[in-house]
VOPAGU-2260 file (C-alpha; in pm, 1 decimal, decimal comma):
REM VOPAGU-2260
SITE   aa  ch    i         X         Y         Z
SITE  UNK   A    0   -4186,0    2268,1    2380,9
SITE  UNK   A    1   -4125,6    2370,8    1995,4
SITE  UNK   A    2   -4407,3    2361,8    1829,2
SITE  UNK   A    3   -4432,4    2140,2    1492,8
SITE  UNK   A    4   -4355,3    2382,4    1227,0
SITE  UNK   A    5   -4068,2    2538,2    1446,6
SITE  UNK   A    6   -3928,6    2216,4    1452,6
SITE  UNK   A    7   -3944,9    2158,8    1113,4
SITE  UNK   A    8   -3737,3    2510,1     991,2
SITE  UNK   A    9   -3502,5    2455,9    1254,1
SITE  UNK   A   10   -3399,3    2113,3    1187,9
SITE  UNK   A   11   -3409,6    2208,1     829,6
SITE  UNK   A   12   -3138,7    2529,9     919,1
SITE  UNK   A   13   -2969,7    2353,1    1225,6
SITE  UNK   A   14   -2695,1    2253,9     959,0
SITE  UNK   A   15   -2632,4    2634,9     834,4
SITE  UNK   A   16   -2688,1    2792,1    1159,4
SITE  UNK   A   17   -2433,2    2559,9    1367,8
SITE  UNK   A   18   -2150,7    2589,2    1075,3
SITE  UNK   A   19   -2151,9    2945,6    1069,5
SITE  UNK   A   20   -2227,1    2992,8    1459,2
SITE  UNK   A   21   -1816,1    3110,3    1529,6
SITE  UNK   A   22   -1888,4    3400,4    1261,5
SITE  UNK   A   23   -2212,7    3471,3    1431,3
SITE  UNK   A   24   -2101,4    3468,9    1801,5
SITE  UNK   A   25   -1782,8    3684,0    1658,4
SITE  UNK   A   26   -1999,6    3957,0    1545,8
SITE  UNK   A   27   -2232,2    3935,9    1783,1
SITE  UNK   A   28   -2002,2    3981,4    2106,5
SITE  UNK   A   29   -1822,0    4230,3    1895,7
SITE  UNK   A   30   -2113,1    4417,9    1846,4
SITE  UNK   A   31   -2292,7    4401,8    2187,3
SITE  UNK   A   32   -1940,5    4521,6    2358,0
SITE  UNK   A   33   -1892,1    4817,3    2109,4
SITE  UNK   A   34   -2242,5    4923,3    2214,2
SITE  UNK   A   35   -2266,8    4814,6    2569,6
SITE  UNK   A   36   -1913,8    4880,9    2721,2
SITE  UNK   A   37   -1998,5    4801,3    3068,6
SITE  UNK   A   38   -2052,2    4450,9    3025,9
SITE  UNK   A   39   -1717,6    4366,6    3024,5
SITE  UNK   A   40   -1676,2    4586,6    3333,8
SITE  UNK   A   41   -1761,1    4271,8    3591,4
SITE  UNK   A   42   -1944,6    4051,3    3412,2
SITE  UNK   A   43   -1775,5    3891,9    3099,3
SITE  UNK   A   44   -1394,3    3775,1    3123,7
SITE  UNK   A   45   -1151,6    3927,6    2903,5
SITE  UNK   A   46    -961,9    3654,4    2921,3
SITE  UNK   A   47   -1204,8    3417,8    2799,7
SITE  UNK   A   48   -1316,6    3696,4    2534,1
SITE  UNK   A   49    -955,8    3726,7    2386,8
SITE  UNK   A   50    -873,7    3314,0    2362,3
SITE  UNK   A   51   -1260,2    3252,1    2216,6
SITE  UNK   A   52   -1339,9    3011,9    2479,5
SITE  UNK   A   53   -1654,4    3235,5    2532,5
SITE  UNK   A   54   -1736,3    3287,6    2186,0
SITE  UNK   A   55   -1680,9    2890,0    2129,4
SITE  UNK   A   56   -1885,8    2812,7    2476,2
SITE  UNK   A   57   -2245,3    2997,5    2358,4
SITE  UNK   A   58   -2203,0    2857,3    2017,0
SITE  UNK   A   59   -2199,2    2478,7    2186,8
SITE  UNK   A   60   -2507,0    2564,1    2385,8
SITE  UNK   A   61   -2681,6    2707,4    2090,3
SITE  UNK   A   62   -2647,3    2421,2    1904,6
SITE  UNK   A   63   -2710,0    2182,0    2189,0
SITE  UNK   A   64   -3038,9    2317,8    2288,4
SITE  UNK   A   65   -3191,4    2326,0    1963,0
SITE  UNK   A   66   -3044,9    1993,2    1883,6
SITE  UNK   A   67   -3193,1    1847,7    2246,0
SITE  UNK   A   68   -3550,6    2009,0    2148,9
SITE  UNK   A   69   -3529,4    1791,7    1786,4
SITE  UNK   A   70   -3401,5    1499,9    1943,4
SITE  UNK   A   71   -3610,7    1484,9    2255,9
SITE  UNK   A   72   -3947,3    1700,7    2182,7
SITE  UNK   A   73   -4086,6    1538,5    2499,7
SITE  UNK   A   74   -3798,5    1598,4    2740,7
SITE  UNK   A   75   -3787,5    1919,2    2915,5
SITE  UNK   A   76   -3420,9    2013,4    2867,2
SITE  UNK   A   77   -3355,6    2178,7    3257,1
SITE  UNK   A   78   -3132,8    1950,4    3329,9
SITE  UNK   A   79   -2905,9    2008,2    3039,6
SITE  UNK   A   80   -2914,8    2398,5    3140,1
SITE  UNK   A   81   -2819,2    2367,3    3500,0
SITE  UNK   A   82   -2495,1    2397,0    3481,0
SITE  UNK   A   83   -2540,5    2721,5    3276,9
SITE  UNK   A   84   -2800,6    2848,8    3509,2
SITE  UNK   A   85   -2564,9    2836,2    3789,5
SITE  UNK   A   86   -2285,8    3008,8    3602,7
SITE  UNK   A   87   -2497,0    3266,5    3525,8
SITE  UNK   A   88   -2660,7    3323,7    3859,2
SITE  UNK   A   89   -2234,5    3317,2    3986,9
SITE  UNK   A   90   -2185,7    3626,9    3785,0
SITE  UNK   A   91   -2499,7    3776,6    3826,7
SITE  UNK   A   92   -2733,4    3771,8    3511,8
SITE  UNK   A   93   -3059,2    3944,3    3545,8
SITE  UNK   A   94   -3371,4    3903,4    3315,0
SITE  UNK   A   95   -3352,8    4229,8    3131,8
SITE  UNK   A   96   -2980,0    4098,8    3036,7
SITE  UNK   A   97   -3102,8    3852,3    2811,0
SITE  UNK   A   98   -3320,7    4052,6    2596,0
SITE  UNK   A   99   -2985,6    4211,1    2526,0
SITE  UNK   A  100   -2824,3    3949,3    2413,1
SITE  UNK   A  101   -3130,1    3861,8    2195,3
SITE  UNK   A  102   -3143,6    4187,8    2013,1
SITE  UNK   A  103   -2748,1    4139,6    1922,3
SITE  UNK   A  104   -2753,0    3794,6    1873,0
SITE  UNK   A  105   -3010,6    3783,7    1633,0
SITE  UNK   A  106   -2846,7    4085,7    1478,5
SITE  UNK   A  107   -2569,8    3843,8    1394,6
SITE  UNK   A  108   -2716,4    3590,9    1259,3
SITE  UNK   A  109   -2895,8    3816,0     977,9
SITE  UNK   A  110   -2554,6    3950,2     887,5
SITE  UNK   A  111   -2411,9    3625,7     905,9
SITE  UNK   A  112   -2687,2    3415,5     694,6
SITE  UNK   A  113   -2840,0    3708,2     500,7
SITE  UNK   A  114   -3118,9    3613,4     286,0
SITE  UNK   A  115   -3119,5    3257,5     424,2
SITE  UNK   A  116   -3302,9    3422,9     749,0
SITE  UNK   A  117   -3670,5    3423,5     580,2
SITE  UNK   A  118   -3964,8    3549,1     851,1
SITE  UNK   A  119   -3996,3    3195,7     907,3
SITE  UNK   A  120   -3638,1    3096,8     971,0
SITE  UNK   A  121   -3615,7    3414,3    1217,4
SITE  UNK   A  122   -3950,6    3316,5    1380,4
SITE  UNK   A  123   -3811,9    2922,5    1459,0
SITE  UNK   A  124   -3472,4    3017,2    1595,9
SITE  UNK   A  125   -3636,4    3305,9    1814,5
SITE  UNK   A  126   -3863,4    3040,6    1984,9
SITE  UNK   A  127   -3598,7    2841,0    2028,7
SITE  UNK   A  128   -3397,2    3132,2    2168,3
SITE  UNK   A  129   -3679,1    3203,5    2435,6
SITE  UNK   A  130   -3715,3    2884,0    2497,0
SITE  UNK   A  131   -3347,0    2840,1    2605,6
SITE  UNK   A  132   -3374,2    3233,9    2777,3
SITE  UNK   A  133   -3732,9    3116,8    2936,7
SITE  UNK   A  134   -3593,3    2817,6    3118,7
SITE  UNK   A  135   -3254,2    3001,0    3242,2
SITE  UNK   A  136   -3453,4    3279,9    3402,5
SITE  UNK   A  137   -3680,1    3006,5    3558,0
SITE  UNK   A  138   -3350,1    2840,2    3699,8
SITE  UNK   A  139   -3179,2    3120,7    3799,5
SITE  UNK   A  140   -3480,2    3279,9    3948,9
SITE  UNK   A  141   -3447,7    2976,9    4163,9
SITE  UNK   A  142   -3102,9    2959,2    4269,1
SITE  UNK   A  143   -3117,3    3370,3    4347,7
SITE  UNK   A  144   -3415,1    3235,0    4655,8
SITE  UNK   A  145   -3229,6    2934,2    4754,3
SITE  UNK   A  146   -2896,4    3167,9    4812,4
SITE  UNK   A  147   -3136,3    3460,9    4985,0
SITE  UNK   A  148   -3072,8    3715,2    4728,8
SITE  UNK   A  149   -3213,9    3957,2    4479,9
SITE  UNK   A  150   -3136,0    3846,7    4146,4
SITE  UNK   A  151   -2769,1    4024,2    4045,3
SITE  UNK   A  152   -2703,6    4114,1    4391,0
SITE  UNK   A  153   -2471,5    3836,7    4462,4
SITE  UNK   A  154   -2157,7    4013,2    4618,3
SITE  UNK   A  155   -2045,1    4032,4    4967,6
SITE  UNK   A  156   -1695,2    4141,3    5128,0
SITE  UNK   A  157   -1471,1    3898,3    5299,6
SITE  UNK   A  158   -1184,0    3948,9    5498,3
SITE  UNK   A  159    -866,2    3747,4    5398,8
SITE  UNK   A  160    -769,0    3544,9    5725,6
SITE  UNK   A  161    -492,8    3380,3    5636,9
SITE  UNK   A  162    -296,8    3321,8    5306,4
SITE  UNK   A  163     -67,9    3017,4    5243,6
SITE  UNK   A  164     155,1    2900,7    4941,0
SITE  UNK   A  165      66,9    2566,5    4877,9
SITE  UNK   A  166     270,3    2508,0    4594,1
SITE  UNK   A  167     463,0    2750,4    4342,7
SITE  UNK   A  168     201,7    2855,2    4111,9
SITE  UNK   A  169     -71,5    2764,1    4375,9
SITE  UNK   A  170    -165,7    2987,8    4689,9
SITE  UNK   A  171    -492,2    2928,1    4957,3
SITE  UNK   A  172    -687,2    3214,7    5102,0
SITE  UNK   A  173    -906,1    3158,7    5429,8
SITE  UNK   A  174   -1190,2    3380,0    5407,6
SITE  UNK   A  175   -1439,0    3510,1    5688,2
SITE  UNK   A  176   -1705,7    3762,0    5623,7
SITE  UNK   A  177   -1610,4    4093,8    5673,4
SITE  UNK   A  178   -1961,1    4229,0    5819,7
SITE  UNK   A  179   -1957,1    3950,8    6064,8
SITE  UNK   A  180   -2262,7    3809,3    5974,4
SITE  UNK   A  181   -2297,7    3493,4    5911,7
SITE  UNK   A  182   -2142,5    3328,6    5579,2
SITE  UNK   A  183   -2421,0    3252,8    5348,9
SITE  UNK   A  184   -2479,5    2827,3    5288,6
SITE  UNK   A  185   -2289,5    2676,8    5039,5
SITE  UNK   A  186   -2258,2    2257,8    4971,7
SITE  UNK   A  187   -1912,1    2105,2    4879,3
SITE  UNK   A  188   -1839,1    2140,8    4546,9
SITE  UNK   A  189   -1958,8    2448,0    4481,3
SITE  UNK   A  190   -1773,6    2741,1    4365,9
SITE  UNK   A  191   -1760,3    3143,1    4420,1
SITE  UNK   A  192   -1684,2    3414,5    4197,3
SITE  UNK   A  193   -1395,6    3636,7    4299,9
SITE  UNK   A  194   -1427,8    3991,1    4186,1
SITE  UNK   A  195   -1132,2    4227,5    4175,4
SITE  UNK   A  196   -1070,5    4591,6    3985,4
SITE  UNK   A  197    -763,8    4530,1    3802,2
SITE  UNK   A  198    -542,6    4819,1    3715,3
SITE  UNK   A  199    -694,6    4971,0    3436,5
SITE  UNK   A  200    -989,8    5014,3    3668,8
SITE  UNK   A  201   -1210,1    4759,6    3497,0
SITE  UNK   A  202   -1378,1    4471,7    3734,9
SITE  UNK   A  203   -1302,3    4115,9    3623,1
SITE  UNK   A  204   -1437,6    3813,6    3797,6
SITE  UNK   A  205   -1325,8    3436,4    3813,4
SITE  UNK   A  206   -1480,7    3129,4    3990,9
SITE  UNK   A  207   -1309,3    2961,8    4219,8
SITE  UNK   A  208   -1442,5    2611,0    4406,7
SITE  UNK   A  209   -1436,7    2611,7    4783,1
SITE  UNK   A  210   -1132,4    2388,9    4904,1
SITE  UNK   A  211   -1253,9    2332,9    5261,6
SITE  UNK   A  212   -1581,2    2186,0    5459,8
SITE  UNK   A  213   -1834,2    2502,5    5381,2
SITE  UNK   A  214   -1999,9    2425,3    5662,9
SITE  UNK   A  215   -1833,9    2678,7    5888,6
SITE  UNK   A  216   -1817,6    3058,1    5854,0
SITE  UNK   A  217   -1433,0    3042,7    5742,0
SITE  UNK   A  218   -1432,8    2955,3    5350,5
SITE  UNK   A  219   -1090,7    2881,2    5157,8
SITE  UNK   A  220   -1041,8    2913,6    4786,4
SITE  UNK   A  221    -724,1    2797,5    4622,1
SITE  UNK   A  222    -590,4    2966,2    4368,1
SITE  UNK   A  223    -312,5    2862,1    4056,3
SITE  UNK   A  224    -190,8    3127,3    3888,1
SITE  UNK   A  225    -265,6    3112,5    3510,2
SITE  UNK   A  226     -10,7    3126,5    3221,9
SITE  UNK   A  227    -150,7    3206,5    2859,9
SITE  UNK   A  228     -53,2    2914,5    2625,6
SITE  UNK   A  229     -51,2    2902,4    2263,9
SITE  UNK   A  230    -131,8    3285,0    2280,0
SITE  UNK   A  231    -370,9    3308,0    2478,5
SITE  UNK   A  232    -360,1    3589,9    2777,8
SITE  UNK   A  233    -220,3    3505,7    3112,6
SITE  UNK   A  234    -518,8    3498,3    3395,2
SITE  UNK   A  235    -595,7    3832,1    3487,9
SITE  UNK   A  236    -754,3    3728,2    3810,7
SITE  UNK   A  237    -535,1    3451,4    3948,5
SITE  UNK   A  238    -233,3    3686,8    3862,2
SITE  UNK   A  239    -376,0    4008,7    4107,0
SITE  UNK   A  240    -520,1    3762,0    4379,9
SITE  UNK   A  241     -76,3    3618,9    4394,3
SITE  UNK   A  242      79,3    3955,0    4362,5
SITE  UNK   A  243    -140,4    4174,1    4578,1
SITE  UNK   A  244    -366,4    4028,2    4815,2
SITE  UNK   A  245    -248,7    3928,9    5177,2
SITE  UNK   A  246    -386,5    3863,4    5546,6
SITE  UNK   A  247    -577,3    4168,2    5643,6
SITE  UNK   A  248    -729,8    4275,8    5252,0
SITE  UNK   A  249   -1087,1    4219,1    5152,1
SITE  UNK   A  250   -1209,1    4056,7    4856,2
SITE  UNK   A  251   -1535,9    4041,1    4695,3
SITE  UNK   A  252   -1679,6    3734,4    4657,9
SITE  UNK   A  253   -2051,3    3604,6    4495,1
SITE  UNK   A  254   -2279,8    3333,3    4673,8
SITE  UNK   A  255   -2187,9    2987,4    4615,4
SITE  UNK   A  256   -2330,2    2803,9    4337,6
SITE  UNK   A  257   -2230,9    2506,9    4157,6
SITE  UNK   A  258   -2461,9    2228,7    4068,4
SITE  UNK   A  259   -2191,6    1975,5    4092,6
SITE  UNK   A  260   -2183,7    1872,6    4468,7
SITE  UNK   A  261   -2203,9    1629,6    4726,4
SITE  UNK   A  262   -2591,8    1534,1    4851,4
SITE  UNK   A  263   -2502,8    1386,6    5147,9
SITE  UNK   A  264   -2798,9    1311,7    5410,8
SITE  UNK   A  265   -2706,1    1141,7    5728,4
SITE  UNK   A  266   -2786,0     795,2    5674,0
SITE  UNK   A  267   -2601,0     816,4    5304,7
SITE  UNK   A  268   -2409,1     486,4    5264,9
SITE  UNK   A  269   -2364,7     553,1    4884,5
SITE  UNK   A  270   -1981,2     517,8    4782,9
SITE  UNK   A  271   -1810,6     837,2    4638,0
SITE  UNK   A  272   -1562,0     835,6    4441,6
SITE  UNK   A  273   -1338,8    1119,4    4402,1
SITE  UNK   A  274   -1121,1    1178,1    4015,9
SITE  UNK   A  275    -940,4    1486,5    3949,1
SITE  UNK   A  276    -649,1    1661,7    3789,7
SITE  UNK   A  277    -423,6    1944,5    3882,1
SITE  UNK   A  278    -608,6    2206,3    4045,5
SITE  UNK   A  279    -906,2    2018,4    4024,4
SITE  UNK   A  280    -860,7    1859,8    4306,1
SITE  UNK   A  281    -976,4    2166,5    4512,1
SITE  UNK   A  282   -1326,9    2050,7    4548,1
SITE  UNK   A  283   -1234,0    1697,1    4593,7
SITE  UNK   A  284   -1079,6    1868,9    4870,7
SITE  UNK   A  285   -1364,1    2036,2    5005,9
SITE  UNK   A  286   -1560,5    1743,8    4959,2
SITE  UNK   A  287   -1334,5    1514,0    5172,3
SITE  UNK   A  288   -1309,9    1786,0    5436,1
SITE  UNK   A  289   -1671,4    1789,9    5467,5
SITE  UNK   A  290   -1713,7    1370,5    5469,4
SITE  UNK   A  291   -1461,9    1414,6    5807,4
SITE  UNK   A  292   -1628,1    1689,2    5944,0
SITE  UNK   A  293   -1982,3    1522,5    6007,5
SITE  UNK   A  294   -1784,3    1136,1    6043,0
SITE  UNK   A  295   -1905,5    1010,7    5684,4
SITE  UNK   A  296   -1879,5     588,1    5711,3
SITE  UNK   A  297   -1917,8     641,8    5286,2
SITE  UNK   A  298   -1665,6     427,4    5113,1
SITE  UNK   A  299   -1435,4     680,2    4941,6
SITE  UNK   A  300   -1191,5     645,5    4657,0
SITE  UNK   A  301    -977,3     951,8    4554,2
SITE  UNK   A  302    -810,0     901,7    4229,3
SITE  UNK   A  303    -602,1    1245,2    4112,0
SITE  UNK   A  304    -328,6    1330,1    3857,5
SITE  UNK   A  305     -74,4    1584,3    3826,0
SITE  UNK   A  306     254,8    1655,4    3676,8
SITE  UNK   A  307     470,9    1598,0    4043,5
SITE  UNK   A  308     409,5    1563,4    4456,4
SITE  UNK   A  309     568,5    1931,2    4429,1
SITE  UNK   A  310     326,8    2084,0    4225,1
SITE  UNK   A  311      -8,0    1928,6    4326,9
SITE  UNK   A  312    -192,7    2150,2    4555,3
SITE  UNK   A  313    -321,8    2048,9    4875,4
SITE  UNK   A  314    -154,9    1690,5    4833,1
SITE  UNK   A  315     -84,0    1650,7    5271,8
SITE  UNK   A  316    -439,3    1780,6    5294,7
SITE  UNK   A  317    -606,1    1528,7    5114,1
SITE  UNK   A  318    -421,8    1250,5    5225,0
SITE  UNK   A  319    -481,4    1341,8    5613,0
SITE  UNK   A  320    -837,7    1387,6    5523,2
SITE  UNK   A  321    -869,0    1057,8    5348,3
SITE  UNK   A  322    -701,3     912,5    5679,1
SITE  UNK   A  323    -977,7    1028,1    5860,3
SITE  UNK   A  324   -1250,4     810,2    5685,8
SITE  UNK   A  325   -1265,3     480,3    5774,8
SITE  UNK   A  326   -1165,2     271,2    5496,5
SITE  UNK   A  327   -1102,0     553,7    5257,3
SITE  UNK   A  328    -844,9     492,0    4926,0
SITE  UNK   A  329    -654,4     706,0    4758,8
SITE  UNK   A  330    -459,4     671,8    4390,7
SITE  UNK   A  331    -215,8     943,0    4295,1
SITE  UNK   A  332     -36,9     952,1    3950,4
SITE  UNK   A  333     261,2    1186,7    3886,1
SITE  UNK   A  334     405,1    1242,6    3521,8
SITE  UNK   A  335     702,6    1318,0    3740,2
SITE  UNK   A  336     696,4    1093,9    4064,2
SITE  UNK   A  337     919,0    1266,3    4356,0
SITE  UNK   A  338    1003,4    1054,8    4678,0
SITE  UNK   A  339     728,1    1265,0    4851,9
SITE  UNK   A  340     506,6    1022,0    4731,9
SITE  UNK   A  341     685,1     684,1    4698,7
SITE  UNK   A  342     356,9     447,5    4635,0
SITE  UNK   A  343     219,8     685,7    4344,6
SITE  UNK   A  344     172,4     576,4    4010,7
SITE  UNK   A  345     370,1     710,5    3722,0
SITE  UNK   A  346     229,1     878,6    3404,0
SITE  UNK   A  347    -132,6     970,4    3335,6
SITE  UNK   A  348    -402,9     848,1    3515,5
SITE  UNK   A  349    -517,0     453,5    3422,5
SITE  UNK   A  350    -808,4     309,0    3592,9
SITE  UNK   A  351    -726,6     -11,3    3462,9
SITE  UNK   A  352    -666,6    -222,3    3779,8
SITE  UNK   A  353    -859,6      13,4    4010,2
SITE  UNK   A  354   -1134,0    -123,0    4155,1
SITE  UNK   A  355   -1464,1      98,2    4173,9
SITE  UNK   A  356   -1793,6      17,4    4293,4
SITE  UNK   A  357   -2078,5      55,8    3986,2
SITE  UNK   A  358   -2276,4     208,1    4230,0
SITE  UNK   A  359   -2092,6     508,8    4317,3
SITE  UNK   A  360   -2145,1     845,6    4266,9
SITE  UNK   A  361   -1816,3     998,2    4090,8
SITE  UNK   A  362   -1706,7    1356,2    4096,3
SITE  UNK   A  363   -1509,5    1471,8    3783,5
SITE  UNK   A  364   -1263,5    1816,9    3767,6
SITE  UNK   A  365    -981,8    1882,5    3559,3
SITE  UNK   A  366    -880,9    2010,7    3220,7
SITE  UNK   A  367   -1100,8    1893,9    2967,9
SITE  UNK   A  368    -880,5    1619,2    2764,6
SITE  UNK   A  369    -872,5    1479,4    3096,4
SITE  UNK   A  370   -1214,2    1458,6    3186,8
SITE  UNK   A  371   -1292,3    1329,5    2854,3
SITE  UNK   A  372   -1033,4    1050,8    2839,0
SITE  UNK   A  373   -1138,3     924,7    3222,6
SITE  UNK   A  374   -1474,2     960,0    3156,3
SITE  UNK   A  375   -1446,8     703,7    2880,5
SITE  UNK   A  376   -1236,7     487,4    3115,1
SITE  UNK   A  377   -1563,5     523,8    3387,4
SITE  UNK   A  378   -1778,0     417,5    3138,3
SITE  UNK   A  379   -1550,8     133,1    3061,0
SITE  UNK   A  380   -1557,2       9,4    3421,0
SITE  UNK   A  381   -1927,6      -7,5    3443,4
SITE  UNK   A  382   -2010,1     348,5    3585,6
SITE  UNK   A  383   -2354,9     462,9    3447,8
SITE  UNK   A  384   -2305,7     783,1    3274,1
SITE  UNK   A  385   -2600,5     938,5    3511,8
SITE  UNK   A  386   -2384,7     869,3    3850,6
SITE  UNK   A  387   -2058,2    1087,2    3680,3
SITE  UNK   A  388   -2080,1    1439,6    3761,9
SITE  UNK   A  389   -1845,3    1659,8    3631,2
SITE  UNK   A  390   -1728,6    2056,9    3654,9
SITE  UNK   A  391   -1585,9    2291,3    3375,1
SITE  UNK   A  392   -1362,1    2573,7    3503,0
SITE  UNK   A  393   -1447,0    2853,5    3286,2
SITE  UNK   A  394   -1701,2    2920,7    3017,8
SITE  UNK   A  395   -1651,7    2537,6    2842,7
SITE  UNK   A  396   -2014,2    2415,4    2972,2
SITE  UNK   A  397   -2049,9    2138,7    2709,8
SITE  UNK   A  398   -1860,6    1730,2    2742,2
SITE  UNK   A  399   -1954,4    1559,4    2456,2
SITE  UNK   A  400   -2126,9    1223,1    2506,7
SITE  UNK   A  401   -2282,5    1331,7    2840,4
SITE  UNK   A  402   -2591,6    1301,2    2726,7
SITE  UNK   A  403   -2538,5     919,0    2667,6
């Protein structure tokens, strides 16, 4: 891994690098877009460029590699990456892309740290920087075989087969491929990236999990539309895919990757439990419809949280699916209960009470301050960090504490 006197400058620099990493990853994105236009024509989000959730995303994963390599020299980090690996391989990164990013990045961080970057300081951080770039291309290398493609040729039309309003800022869209070959294998949980040309001609993509069992040629996203808050920039994608696209259109979708999703061989007899909020319930929902499809006996608990019956998406759905598992349980909390759901809890979701087996497998989505506050209250019960899995909509790859 690093070698000794890498180690050394790094952990010496860690401090100075990591406080002035927004400054760097400002410039450097600033930079690398003023030179190289087309990136941001299908490949980065605007969306996430304008609110800094990018920016704030690479400087986490930065910091966290280098700080796994000083804190566990012996432990190769893979594991930590996979989740970035996949997101990559979703958009379609290449190799050659990331020597890009290196020539920018490091561009940066001289302007940035001036003087401070001695040969030596530059030499440390650029092992570490291939380090991090050497293991992604190994991963995603990987994942382009497993899907049976060429590395950055991920996309494939789809005809839109039916579209349905499932709530008022949430709409489904039942996909077949349009070439009718057939769909490519995905395992629930996973996501897609949808890739449109908005007006101004410019391609922007956004992932989207698979809400139904993917083991059929018909795949369904569901899709809320996004509202900018605190000034941030309503959701470019989720806005097009309500307004414009209807039974008949195409859409341009990636493979399916995700490395949150369920393992589930026949004779599987491990419990899962299911926790999500708002429109993370959509794999949950793909999950459960692929437990019924191949007549799981898996204990099941689905725990979710939204702010009413009338706004969570897919709410009938997973309670019929549920139904279909023998002995399944399901826990819904509304900040604003409706009679559509007279048993649910009221107010945010409280495990206290709720009974869940230490041996389970849990499945995590929803907006961050969520996933960190349940998390904490899995913990609490007993569930071993290493049985929670979690997924991040967007480019926040990094949960504190998950590690632990």
């Amino acid at each position: 891994m690093l070698s000794a006197e890498s180690a050394a400058v790094v952990r010496a620099t860690l401090p100075a690098v990591a406080g002035a990493l927004d400054e760097i990853t400002t410039r450097f994105y600033g930079a690398m877009f003023h030179d190289r236009p087309e990136l941001l024509d299908g490949m980065f989000n605007r969306g996430n460029q304008a609110s800094g959730a990018q920016r704030r995303a690479l400087a986490g994963s930065i910091a966290g590699f280098a700080t796994m390599l000083l804190d566990h020299p012996d432990v190769r980090p893979d594991t930590l990456l996979d989740r970035i690996a996949h997101k990559h391989a979703a958009v379609g990164v290449t190799d050659d892309q990331y020597t890009i990013v290196h020539k920018y990045l490091f561009g940066a961080i001289a302007e940035v740290l001036g003087d401070a970057v001695t040969p030596e300081v530059a030499a440390a951080w650029d092992e570490v920087y291939w380090l991090m770039a050497g293991a992604l291309i190994g991963q995603e290398a990987r994942l382009y075989q497993e899907a049976g493609v060429q590395p950055g040729r991920i996309w494939r039309q789809w005809t839109v087969v039916e579209r349905r309003t499932e709530t008022p800022d949430a709409v489904s869209f039942l996909l077949r491929p349009a070439d009718g070959e057939a769909a490519p294998r995905a395992r629930a949980g996973q996501y897609v990236s949808v890739r449109v040309r908005m007006p101004d001609g410019v391609h922007q993509l956004r992932q989207y999990s698979l809400s139904s069992d993917p083991g059929t040629d018909l795949r369904r996203i569901t899709v809320r539309r996004v509202e900018g808050e605190g000034g941030a920039p309503d959701g470019e994608v989720s806005h097009l895919l309500h307004a414009e696209v209807r039974e008949g259109d195409e859409l341009t979708l990636s493979a399916p990757f995700g490395d949150v999703f369920l393992d589930d061989p026949a004779d599987a007899t491990t419990p899962v439990v299911l926790v999500s909020a708002g429109i993370g319930g959509t794999p949950m929902t793909g999950i459960l419809a692929h437990l019924a499809a191949i007549g799981s006996t898996r204990p099941v608990t689905v725990l979710h949280a939204d702010r009413s019956p009338a706004e969570h998406a897919l709410r009938a759905e997973t309670r019929e699916l549920a139904g279909r598992l023998p002995g399944a349980r399901v826990e819904f909390w509304y900040e604003r209960p409706g009679t559509e759901e007279p048993a649910a809890l009221t107010g945010l979701m409280d495990l206290t009470g709720i009974e869940l087996p230490t041996d389970a497998t849990v499945f995590l989505c929803g907006p961050l301050p969520f996933m960190r506050a349940v998390r904490t209250q899995l913990l609490g019960a007993g569930i071993p960090a290493r049985h929670i899995r979690y997924e991040v909509f967007g480019p926040d790859l990094w949960l504190p504490g998950e590690s632990d």
